[in-house]
Every structure is written in C-alpha cells, then in structure tokens.
N, C-alpha and C positions, 0 to 999 in steps of 0.2 A: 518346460522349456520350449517346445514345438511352439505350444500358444504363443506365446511370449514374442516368439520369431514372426507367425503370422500376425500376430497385432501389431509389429514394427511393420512389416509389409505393406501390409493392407492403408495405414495410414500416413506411412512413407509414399505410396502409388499416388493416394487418391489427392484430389486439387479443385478450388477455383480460380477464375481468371480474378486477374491482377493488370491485366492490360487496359490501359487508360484510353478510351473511347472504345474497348472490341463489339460494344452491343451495338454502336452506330456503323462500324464500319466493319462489318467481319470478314472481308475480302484482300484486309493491311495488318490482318491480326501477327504479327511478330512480335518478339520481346525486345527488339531494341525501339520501340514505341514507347517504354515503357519509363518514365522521366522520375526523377526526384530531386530534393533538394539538400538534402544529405550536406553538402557543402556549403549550404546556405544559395546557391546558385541553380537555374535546372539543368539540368543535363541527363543523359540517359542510364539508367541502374546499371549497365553491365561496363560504363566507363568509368564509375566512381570507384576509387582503391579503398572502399568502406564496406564492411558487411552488413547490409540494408535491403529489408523486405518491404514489398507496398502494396498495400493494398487498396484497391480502386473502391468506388460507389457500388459498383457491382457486387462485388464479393460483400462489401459488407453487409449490403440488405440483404445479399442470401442467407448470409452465416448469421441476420439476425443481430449483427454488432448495433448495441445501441452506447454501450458506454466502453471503455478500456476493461474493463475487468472480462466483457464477454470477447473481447479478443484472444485471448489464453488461449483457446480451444483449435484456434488456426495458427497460432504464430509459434512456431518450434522456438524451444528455447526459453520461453518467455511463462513465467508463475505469476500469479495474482491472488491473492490472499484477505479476507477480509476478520475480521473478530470482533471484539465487542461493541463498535459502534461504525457506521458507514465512513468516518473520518479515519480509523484505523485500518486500512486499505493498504496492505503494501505490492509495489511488484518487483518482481527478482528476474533480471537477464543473466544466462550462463550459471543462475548459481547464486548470484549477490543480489540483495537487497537489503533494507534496512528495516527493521522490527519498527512497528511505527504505533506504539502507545505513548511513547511519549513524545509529544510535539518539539521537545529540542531536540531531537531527532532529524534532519532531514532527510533528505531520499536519495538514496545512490542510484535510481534511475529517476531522470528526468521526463518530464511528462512539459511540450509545448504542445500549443494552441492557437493558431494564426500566428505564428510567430511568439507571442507571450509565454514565458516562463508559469507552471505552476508551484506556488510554493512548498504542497507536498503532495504523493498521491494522495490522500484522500480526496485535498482541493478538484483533482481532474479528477473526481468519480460522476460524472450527471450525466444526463440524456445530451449527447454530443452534437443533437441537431442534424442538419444537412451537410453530409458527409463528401469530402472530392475524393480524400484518399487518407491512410493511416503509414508512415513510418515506421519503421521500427529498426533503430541502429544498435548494434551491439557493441559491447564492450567502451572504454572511457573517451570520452567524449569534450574533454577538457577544454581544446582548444576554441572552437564556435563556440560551443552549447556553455561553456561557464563549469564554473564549479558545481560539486550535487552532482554532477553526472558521469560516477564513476566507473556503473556500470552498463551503461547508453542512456538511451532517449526513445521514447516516444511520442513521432512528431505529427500533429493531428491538425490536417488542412480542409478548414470546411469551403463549401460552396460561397462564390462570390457572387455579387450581382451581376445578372447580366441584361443586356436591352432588349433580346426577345421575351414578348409576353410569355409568363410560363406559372402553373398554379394546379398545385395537386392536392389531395386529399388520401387520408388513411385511416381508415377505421381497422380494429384489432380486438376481437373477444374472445377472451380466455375460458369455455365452460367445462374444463377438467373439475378434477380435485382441488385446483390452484385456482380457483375463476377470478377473473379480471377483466378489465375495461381498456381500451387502449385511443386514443384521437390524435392526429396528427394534421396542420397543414402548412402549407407554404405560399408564397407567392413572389415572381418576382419580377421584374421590365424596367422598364424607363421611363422617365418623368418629364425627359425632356432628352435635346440631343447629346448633352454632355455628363449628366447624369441618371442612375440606375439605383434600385433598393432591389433588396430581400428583405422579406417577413418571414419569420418562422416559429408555430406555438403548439406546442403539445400537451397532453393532461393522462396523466396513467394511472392507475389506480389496480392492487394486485391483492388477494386474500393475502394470510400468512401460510407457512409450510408447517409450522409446528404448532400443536396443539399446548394451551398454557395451563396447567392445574395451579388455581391460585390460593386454596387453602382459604386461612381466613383472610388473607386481603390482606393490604388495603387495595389494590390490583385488582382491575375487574378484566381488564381485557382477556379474555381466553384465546388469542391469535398470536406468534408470534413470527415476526421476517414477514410481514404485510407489505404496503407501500402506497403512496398516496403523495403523487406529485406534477407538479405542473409549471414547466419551461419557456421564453419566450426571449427572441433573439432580433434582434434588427442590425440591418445592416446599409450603409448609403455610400456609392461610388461616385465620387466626381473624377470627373478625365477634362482638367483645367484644361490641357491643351496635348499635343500629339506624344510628346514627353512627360508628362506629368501629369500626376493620378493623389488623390487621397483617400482611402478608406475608412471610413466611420465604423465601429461595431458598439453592439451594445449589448449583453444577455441579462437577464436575471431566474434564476429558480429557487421554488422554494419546495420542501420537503416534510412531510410528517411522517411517523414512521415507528411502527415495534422493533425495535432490534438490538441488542441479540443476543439471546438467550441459549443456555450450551446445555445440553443434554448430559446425564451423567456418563461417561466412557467406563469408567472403575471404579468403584466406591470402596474402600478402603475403613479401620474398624470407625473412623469418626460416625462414619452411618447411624452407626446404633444410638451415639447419644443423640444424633438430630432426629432420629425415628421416636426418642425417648419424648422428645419436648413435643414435637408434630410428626403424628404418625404419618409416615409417607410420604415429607417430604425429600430422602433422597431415596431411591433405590438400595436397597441391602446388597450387602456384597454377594454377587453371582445371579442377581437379578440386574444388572443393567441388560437395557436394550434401546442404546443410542437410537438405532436409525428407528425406532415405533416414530419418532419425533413426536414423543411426550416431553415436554419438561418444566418441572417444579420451580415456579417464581410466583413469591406472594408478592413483591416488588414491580413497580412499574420498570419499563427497558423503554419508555418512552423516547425518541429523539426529532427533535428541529430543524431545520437546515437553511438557510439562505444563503444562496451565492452569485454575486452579480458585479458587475463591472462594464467598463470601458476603453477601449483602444483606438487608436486610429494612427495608419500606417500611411507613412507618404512616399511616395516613389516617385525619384527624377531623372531621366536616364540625361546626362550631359553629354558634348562631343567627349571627352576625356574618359568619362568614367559614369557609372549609373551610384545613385543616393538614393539610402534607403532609410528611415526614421521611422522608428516604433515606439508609442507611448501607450502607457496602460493604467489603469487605476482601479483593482478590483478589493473587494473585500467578502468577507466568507464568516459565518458565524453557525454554531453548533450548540445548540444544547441536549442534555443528551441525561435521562436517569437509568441506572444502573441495579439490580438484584446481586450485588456484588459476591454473595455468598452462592449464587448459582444452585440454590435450594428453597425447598416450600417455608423451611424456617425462618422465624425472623432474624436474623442474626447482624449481618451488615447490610447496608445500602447506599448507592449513592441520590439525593435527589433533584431533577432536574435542574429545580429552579437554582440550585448553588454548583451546578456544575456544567463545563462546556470551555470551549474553545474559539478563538476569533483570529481572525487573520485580514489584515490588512495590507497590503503589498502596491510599492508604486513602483515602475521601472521603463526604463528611457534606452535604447538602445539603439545609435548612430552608426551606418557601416559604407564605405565606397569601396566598388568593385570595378574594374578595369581590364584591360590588357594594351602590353607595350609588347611589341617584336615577339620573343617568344616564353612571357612572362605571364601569367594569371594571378591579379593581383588582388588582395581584399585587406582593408586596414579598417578598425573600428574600436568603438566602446561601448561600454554597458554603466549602466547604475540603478541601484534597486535599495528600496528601502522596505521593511518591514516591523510590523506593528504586532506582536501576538502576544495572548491573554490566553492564560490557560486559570480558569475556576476550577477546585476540586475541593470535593466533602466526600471524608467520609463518614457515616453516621449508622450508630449500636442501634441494632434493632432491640424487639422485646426479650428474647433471648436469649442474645448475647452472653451477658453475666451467668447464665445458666449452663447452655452450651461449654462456655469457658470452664467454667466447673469440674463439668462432667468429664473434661478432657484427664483432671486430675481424680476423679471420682467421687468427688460428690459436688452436687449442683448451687452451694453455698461456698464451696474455696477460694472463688474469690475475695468473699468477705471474709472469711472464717481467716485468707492469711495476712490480708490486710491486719485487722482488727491485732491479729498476735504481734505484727510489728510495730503499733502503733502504741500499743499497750506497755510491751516490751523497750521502746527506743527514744517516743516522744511525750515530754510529760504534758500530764491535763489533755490527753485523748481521748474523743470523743467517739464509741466504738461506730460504725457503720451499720446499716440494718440488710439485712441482703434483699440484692434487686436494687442499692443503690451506690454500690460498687462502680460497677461499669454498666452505668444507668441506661432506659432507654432515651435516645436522644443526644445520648453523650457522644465522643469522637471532636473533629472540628465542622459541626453540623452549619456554623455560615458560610463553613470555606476556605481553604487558603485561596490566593489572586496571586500569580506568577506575570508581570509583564518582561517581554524580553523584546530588547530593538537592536535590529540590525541593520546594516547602511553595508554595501558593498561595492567599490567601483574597479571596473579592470579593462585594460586595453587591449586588443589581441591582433595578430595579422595569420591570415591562410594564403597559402602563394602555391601554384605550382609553374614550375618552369620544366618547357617544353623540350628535353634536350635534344630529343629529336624528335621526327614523325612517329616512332613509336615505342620512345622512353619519356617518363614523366619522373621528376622529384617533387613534391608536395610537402610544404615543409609550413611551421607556423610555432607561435611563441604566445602566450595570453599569461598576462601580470595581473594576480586580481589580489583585491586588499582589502580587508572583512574586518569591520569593528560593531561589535556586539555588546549589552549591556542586559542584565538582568537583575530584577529585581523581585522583592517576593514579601506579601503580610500576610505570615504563617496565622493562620484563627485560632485561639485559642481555645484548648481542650478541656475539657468536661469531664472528666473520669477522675471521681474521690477516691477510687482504690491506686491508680498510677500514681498520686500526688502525695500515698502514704510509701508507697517505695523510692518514691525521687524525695521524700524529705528523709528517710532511714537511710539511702545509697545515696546520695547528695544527685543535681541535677541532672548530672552526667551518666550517671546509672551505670557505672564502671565495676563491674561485679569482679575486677580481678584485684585492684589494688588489696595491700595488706588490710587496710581497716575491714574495709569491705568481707574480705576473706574472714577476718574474724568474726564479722556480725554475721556471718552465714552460719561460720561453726558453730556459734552458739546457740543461733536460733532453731539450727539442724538439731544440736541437741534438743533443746526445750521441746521442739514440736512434733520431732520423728519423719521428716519430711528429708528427704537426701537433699546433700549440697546442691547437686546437679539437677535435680527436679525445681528447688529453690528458684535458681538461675536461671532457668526454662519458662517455669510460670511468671515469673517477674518480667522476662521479656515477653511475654504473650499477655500481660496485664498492661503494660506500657508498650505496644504499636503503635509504630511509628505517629499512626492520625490521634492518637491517645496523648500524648507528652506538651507540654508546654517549654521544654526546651529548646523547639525550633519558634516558640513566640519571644524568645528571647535573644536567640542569636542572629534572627534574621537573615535576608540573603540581599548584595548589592556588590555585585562583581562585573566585570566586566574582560576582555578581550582583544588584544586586535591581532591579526597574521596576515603574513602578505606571500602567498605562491606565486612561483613560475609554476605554469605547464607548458606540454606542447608536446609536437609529434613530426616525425620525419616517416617518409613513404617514398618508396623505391617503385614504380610498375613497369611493365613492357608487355606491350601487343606484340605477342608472335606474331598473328592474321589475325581477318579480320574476327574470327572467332575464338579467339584466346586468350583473354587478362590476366597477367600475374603480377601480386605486387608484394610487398613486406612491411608493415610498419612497425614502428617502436610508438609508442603512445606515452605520455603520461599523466594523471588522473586522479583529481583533489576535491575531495569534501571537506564542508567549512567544519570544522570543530564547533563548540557550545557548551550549555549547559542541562544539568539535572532538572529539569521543570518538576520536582518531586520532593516529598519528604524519604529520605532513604537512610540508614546504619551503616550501610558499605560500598565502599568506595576504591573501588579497583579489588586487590589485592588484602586492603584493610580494614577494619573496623572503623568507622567517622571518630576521630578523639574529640567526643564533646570535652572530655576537661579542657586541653589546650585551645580550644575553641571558646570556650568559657572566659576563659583566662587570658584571651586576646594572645596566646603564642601562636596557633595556625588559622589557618581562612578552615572556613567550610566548604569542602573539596567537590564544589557542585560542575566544577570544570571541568570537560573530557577533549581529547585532542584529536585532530582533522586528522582524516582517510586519505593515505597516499598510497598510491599504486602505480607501480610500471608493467606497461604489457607488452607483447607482442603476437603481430599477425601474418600469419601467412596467406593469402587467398587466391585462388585461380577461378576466375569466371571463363566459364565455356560456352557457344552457342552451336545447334547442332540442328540437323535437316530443315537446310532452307531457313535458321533464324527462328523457328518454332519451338524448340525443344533449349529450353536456360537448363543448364546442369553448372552449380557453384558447390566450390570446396573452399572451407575453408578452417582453419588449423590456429588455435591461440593458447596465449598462455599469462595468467596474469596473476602478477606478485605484490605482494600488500605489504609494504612500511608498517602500516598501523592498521586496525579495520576496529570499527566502532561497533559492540556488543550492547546487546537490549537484553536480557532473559526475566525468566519469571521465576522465584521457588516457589510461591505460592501463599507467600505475605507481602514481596513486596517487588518492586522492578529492579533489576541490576542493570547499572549504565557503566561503561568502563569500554577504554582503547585497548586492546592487545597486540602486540605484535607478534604480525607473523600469520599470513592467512594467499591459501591461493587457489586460482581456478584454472585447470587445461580440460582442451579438449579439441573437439572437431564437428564440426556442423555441415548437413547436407542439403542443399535445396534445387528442390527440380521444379520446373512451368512446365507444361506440355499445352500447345497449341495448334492443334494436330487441321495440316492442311485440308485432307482429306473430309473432315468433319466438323465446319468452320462453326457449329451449336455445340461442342465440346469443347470443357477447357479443363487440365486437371496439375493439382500443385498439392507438390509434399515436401516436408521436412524431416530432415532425422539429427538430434542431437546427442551429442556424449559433452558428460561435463562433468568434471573432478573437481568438486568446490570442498576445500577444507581449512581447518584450523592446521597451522606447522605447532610440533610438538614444544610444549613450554616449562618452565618450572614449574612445581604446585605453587598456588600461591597460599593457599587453607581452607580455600572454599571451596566446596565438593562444586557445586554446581557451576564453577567456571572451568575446577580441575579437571572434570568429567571430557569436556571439553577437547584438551589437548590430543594436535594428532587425527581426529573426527571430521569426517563428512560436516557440512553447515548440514540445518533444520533446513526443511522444503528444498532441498537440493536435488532431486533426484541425479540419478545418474545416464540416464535417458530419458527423452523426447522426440514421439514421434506425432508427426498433427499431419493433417492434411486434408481432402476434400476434392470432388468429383463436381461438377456443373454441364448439364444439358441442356440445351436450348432448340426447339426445332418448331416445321409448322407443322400445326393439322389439318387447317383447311386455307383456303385463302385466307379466312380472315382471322383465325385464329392460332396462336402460341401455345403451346405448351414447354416447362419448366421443369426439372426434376433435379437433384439439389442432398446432396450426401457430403458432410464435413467431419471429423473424428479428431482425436484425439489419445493418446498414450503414452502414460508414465511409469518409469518403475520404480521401486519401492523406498518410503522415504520415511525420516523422523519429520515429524511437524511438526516438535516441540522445540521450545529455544533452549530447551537444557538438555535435549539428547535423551529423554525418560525414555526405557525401551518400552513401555506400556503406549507411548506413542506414535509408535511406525506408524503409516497407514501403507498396505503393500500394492504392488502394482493395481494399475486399473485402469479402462479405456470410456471415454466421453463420445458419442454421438449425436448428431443432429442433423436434423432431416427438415426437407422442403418439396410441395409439389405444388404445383400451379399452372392455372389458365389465364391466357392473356390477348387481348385483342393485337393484332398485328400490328397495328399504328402505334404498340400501347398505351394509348386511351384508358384502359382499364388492367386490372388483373386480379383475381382471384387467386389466395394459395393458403393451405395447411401443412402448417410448420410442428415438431416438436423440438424440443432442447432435452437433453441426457435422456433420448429416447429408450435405452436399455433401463432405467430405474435404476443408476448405478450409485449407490450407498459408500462416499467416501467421506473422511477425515479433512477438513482445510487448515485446522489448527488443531492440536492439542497443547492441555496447559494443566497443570496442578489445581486439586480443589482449594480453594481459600482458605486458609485459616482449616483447612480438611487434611494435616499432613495422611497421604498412602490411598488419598481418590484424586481423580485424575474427569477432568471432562474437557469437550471439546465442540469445535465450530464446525457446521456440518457442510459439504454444499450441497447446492440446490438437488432437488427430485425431479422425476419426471415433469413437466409442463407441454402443453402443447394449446395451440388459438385455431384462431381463421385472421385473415388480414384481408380485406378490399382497397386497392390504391385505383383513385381516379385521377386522373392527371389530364391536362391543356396543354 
C-alpha cells in the first residue's frame, strides 16, 4: 500500500507545460493564457464551466505524442486500448467507452480534428502531424460535439498556416531492440499577401516487439506489431479580406503493418489436442510466458490502411455575428488478415484479401456565434452521411476437423457423427470421408459484405447569459435525427458435416423442440454419445461462419430515432481566482446494428425457426446510449496565477449502455440497462515564477464505472456482469510529468523531460474472466536534450515505458480454446535519438 500511495504522488506531483506560447514568452507564463475551445469559441480554460485539459505543442513533443493513443500516458482519466487490428482502437474517459470490433459500434468518446468529426476511434489513430494543441473534455458532450459523445471528446487542433517563412526537419533512429527509422518535415509562408500554405510529410518505419513462430506456414513473417508508414498533409489559407478567411486541408496516409498477434496468457486443457496436431504450437498449461513475446501464428496478421480526405473551413466574422462553415469529405479503408485461432495450428483464419472495413463519411456543419447585451449566443446545424462496408471471412484451416474432434476425443468425430446421422435419418446417404467434414477451406471463405448507411441531421443552440459580472447560466438544446439502413450477403458455407445436422435438425438447428428431443434420444441411444455432448458438438460443428441459414435469411433492416439532448450550467466567480459551477448534462449515442453473424441476441437465443417462417425479423438491431450526468467543478488559481489547482466531482447514469463482449466463439452485442460512473478528478499546473525553465502538471483520478445489478437473463457471460466494475475501468489514475528548460552557455539549451503514469488494478476483459485482471502498474518516459538557443537545432534521447514494464491491454478467451485465455500486450521498452532543424 505505501507503494501504491508513492506512485499516486509521485505522478500526481510531476507535470509539463500546457501554456500556449510559454517557450516564447517565459516572463507571461500564467494559466490564464491558457485558451481553448471547449465551447466551440476561445476563451480561457479556467472560464469554461467544462472539465478540459490542453495540451500545447510543447508538452506534446516532449511526451512524444505522435497519435491519440500515446496521449494516455499524460492525460488522467483517459484509457486507450488497441486489439486485433489498428482499426479496433478504443478510448475510454472516466471509465466509458465502447468495445470497438465490431464497426456498428460507434464510439462513446468522440475524437475531432480541425474541427471534423471522426467516425470511430480507430479512424483517429495516424501520425497527427503538426500539433497546436490537444483537448480533452470529459464526460457527455451532446450538446456542440453531436451524438457518439457520451463520454467526451477529443479535440485535436493542428498548426495553421502562417506568412512568416518557417521550415523544419526531423530525423528519429531507433537502435534498441525495437530499431526503427523515423523522418519528418514541414514547411510553411506565404505565397502572396493574402494567402499562406503549410506542407507536412512524414515516413516511419519500426521493427516488431514480438517474435512470430510460424510452424509450417503459410506465414513467413517472423515479426510481429512492426510498422511501416508514411503521412502527408497540406494545407492553404486565404484571408479574402479583414473579415473573412477560407481554410483548404488535405491529408492522405497510408499503412502496412503486422498486427496483432496475442501471446498465450493461460492455456487451458484444449492445449493438448493442439500440441497433439502441432507440437508447440500453444504453450501447455503452466508454461505460458506472455511477456517472452513469443507467439504462435502460422497465419498471416497482415493489415492495410489508407486514410485521407478533405475539408475546408470558412470563417466570416459580420457586424452582428461571426459565421462559421465546415465541410469535409474523408474516407478510410482497412484490410486486415487475421490467425484467428491465435495458435501455430492451423485451425481458423481470417484472409486479408476477403476481409476489412471502409468508411466513407461526408459532413457539413454551419454555426453563427454572437453577443447581444448580456447574452452569448451560438445557433447551428450539422449533417453527416456515412458509407461502411465491413468484409468478414471466416475460413477452416487444415486442422480444423481434426482439432474439432479431438475436443470430443478422437480426431474423426466429426465425421464418424455426421455419417451416424446421416445414415440413421436421411435416406440414400452418402457417408463422408474424414478431413472432409469440416474441410480445409470450408467456413464463408468469400466473405459475407455488410453495407450500413447512415445520414444524420441536427440542430443545436449554446447560450450563456451573463446574469451578472460574475454569475453565468449556459444553457443549450441539440435535436439530432439518425436514419440508418443495413444490409448484408451472408457467403455461403462450405461445411458437409453442418449440412448433415441442419438436414436431420431442420435449418433452424433448434435442438429443444420435441421432434428434435427425440432424434437426440435416439441417436444417444444408438451411439452412446450423451444428449448434452450431442447438442454441444452439433453447435461447434455448425459456427456460426459454418451455416447457410444466414444465406438464407439474409439482413435489410433499417432504423430511424430522433433525440433531444442538452445541458444547463449554473457558475460564479467568487474572485478573481475561483470558479464554481454545476451542470446537468445529457448524452446520446446513435443505436444500430449487429455487423455480424451471431446466435444471441440480448437475453435470447436468435429464433431461426420464426425467422424462417417470416414470424420475427432477425434481431440485428440494438438501442442508443442515453445518459444523464452531473458536474460539480471548482477551478482555482493560486500564487500570482501560476499554480491551476481544479476539482472536480461527477456522476453519470445510463438509460441504456451498449455492451460488446467476447466468450470466445463469437461477439455479444446487446443494450442493457442500467450502468454508471462517479467520482472525482484532480488537476494541478505549476508554473513556478521563481524558475520560469520549469513547468510541472498532474492528475489524479477516482472513478466508479459499473454495471447496476440486473435480472439473469441465462447467459453466464452477461450475468457474470451484473452489479461489476466495467472491463478497463480502473479505479484510479494518476499521470503526470515534470519539464526543465534552462541555458548552459550562451548559446546553448538544455532540456530534461520526465512524464509517468499510474493505474490500479483492473479486468481487461469484456466478460469480467478473473484470469484477466491485469494489477496495478506505472508507465514512464523520459527525455533529455541539447539545443541551440535560437532553436535552430536540437538534439535529444528519449525512451517510452522506460522501466520495461510488462502489462495486459486486453484480455480475451482462446477461440474455439474453451479454459485458455490470451491477450494484447502493450508496448516494451523503446528508446531513439531525434535531430530537429528548424528556420
């Protein structure tokens, strides 16, 4: 416990600056310099009644921020999580976020970009480019930011053009155990007196962290979690005239990439038969040793990425009121193959070429902002269309039928119980040969194709009125209205042993009806095989990617809902150093659909018969996340304006909250009701006059994120559930970091640079497996450097989780492996050298 308290300390204490300009001007270094747009407006952080962190260009090149996901490590509060593929990326503020495998999913933290919405985190995972400053707002966000942002935002403003010449370079090599390549430059001025560009183009390239044992192949790569990618951004300012501005942007990036492959956490007794077919390839039980970062894939984990688009923002400040218009047009594509069995065996796989994700997204957002007497007024709209394609195969390795077998004990069961039913039930049955059961190849090896489109438009108004010099009410109303369609051509499956149990059990594969019941009894006798083994193997011969019943029922459903949100906020300035305010908030994510082939659905089993039979729909439909919160917050300033000390206090309660889990054959998607998060969150600046090259900022978080207790519904793995802590919730968060800046000679800088991190102990799994705790742990990273006084130049050696610290980011059940367990690792020690020249 002692530890525990000093590692809250320690990175509660430490800090970097966050003050926007401090390197140029260290003589004005205060925090009420410190600006954001939180309200879509700027104004200064300690006057917004919003709990919002910022962080400047500074802090992020120290801390080494290249994308959101390395933000985690400084911003209290805030979880980022990645798994099987760079696209399944999720982040969690206080506690909430959304499991994000499957793409009708969307994201209860919002992720913007110049203004632009992205459509899920994964879309924001790339090299972020030239950085002004990063957001981070807590809790729901409904009101500006739109639905999807139930549990904030983050808001990511890059550098704009401007007309002084300016043109840097950076070089970056990584010669650890990780080695890697790093280039970076920029340029940007003006082209004339009314117009200015930025250029900006990077290329990175990184070994992998884990070592891959590929067996017999067909996999040659022996790397895995490598990277190899290369960014490139433009941007063109026009200033028509003293009021009125256009912004052009443009980025595109593209990505190749091993990822990602899960080492085994517990291996449970299925080992043995996969040791039986390929010696070695899982670990035997009581030999795992996740962090060796060895792991067993004969299977490629290859993935793709391209993400690129265009916006352009226009700004017109009138006598009345300033106008603001954002148009955007981006799109995003994934391919992505998969080791789906997460072992040397060949068993499942997915392959790239019939699997991945796209996303197309267009959206328009008009807003005019004002003030009348003692009124702050903002009225606007949005509208946003999307476009996504989710590909998914899954396809029997060599194995397979063998494996399957084994599970029952001997490695011909799948045909040996075919053949008996077929013998027994269907006349002029032709037996099976084994090995072509559940063949290799078989599954839905082209693919099913998911398209889903959604169209959303919604109006909203922000207002505060000034009641007095120093009372505000901030009050606002957003009407948004979501119509959705999805559609889906299931592939047809391949599996002669599935097609002799769905003609003996009819399509539907309803093992409870009477008849059913009978042909079990009977065949239980004839064979000596228990009812219950029967019913067991027969659904493990017929998974879900195995059946042709979903090529026959197909999917073409559709959707529409229309919310209010909105929020009301009470503050008062004691003095000049003391904000206190209260909101009520409240806070909608869009509902959707199952982009999946799945058996269960909420609470129930999927009724193929009545499905069959045109009496129910196929239950691919799950229902929108409503939440109501509440905030307390007191912002403080303290010696001389140097020293930010904020409190602040919330509590948020969930209508509905939309559940993702895994058992370990297939995904569970379903709303439950009844989920919530309190707590209370700490953040200090320190900008110490006395030592204007010191700057230091901490956080400390508590947060209760749970499920409220439910009925059973039958399913262990939702029931397990009720009453429980969320998966990656922890219960604390402490981050923080230290920055020195001083000279040594006249002409030279020195840099020294300490940032940290610590959590305590958490499930990372989405079903709550106690085999998946991962327990407390603290992340560090370090920076030192020389630098020319003029900045000109500077030289610095950085590492990231300087301590080698061996944690858990996800666990998940082995596939088709019930009682093994593996999981997503994060990163290892790394550390470079960086040269930035700069004009």
């Amino acid at each position: 416990m002692a530890n525990t308290k000093r590692a809250i300390l320690l990175a509660a204490a430490s800090a970097v600056a966050v003050t926007a300009g401090a390197a140029q001007a260290q003589d004005s270094r205060t925090v009420e310099t410190i600006t954001v747009t939180a309200q879509k407006r700027e104004q200064g952080i300690q006057d917004v009644p919003v709990a919002v962190t910022a962080y400047n260009a500074e802090l992020l090149q120290n801390a080494g921020v290249r994308d959101i996901k390395d933000l985690a490590v400084i911003s209290p509060g805030l979880n980022v999580t990645s798994t099987s593929n760079e696209f399944v990326t999720t982040a969690r503020i206080r506690g909430i976020g959304t499991v994000g495998d499957n793409p009708g999913l969307e994201s209860s933290v919002g992720i913007v970009i110049d203004g632009v919405p992205r459509a899920r985190n994964g879309v924001g995972f790339n090299d972020l480019g030239e950085l002004e400053r990063i957001e981070v707002l807590r809790g729901p966000q409904g009101t500006l930011f739109g639905a999807n942002t139930s549990a904030g935002i983050i808001n990511v403003v890059t550098k704009r053009p401007e007309y002084d010449f300016g043109a840097n370079l950076e070089l970056t090599v990584m010669p650890g155990d990780v080695e890697g390549l790093g280039m970076a430059a920029g340029i940007t001025g003006g082209i004339s007196d009314n117009v200015a560009v930025r250029l900006y183009g990077a290329a990175r390239s990184r070994d992998g962290f884990q070592t891959v044992q590929t067996f017999n192949g067909p996999r040659t790569q022996t790397e895995d979690a490598n990277q190899d990618f290369h960014t490139m951004r433009g941007q063109a300012l026009f200033d028509i005239n003293e009021s009125m501005s256009l912004l052009l942007s443009a980025d595109y990036t593209e990505r190749s990439e091993d990822c990602c492959g899960a080492p085994s956490l517990e291996s449970g007794p299925t080992a043995g038969a996969l040791n039986f077919l390929v010696p070695g390839s899982r670990p035997l039980p009581g030999a795992d040793d996740p962090f060796s970062r060895v792991i067993q894939s004969n299977r490629d984990t290859t993935q793709d990425i391209t993400d690129g688009g265009y916006s352009a923002t226009f700004e017109w400040a009138l006598d009345a009121f300033d106008l603001t218009v954002i148009a955007s047009d981006r799109a995003y594509e994934l391919t992505t193959g998969q080791d789906t069995d997460f072992t040397g065996a060949d068993v499942v796989y997915r392959d790239a070429s019939n699997n991945g994700v796209s996303v197309d997204t267009r959206t328009l957002e008009v807003r005019a902002a004002g003030s009348r007497g003692q009124l702050d007024w903002m009225v606007g709209g949005y509208y946003s269309e999307e476009e996504l394609v989710r590909r998914d195969s899954i396809v029997m390795g060599d194995q397979f039928e063998a494996y399957l077998g084994l599970l029952g004990g001997s490695p011909t069961l799948v045909t040996d119980l075919a053949n008996g039913l077929g013998l027994t039930f269907i006349p002029a049955f032709t037996p099976l040969a084994p090995g072509t059961g559940a063949p290799s190849g078989g599954g839905n090896p082209t693919g099913d194709v998911f398209n889903q489109d959604a169209e959303s438009l919604s109006v909203f108004t922000h207002n505060t009125w000034n009641f007095t010099d120093s009372t505000n009410v901030t009050f606002g109303l957003r009407y948004t209205s979501t119509d959705k369609a999805a559609t889906a051509d299931f592939a047809t499956s391949d599996v002669p042993a599935c097609d002799v149990w769905e003609a003996v059990f009819g399509e539907a594969l309803d093992f409870s009806t009477a008849q059913n019941q009978a042909i079990l009894a009977g065949f239980s006798a004839g064979s000596g095989v228990g009812i219950p083994d029967l019913v067991q193997f027969g659904t493990f011969t017929c998974l879900p990617f195995s059946r042709d019943v979903y090529n026959t029922i197909g999917l073409d459903q559709s959707l529409e809902e229309e919310e209010v949100t909105g929020l009301l906020s009470l503050s008062h300035r004691f003095n000049e150093d003391l904000l206190a305010y209260g909101t009520y908030s409240r806070g909608y994510k869009a509902g959707g659909f199952n982009l999946d082939r799945f058996t269960q659905a909420g609470s129930s089993a999927v009724d193929f018969t009545g499905i069959l039979a045109g009496t129910s729909e196929y239950p691919a439909t799950f229902d929108p996340e409503l939440v109501d919160s509440f905030e307390l917050g007191f912002k403080t300033e303290w010696l001389n304006d140097t020293l930010l000390a904020n409190l602040y206090l919330y509590y948020s309660d969930f209508e509905t909250y939309q559940l993702n889990t895994f058992n370990g054959i297939a995904f569970f998607v379903t709303s439950i009701d009844g989920a919530s998060t309190r707590g209370a969150e700490l953040e200090l600046l320190y900008l110490p006059e006395s030592m204007p090259g010191l700057t230091m900022q901490g956080g400390l978080t508590y947060s209760d994120a749970k499920y409220e207790e439910f009925d059973p519904t039958g399913t262990p793995d939702v029931d397990r559930l009720s009453g429980q802590n969320f998966s990656l919730a922890p219960e604390w968060y402490a981050s923080g970091s230290v920055s020195y800046q001083a000279s040594l000679t006249d002409d030279l800088n020195w840099l020294a640079h300490l940032d940290g991190r610590w959590v305590s102990e958490q499930n990372t799994g989405s079903d709550l497996d106690p085999q998946k705790v991962q327990d407390a742990y603290a992340l560090f990273n370090g920076r030192v450097g020389l630098m020319a006084a003029d900045e000109s130049w500077s030289l610095e050696l950085w590492g990231r989780n300087l301590l080698d610290e061996d944690y858990i980011q996800v666990g998940f059940d082995g596939p088709f492996q019930p009682g093994s367990f593996n999981a997503f690792l994060g990163a290892p020690r790394t550390w470079g050298l960086t040269l930035r020249l700069q004009n």
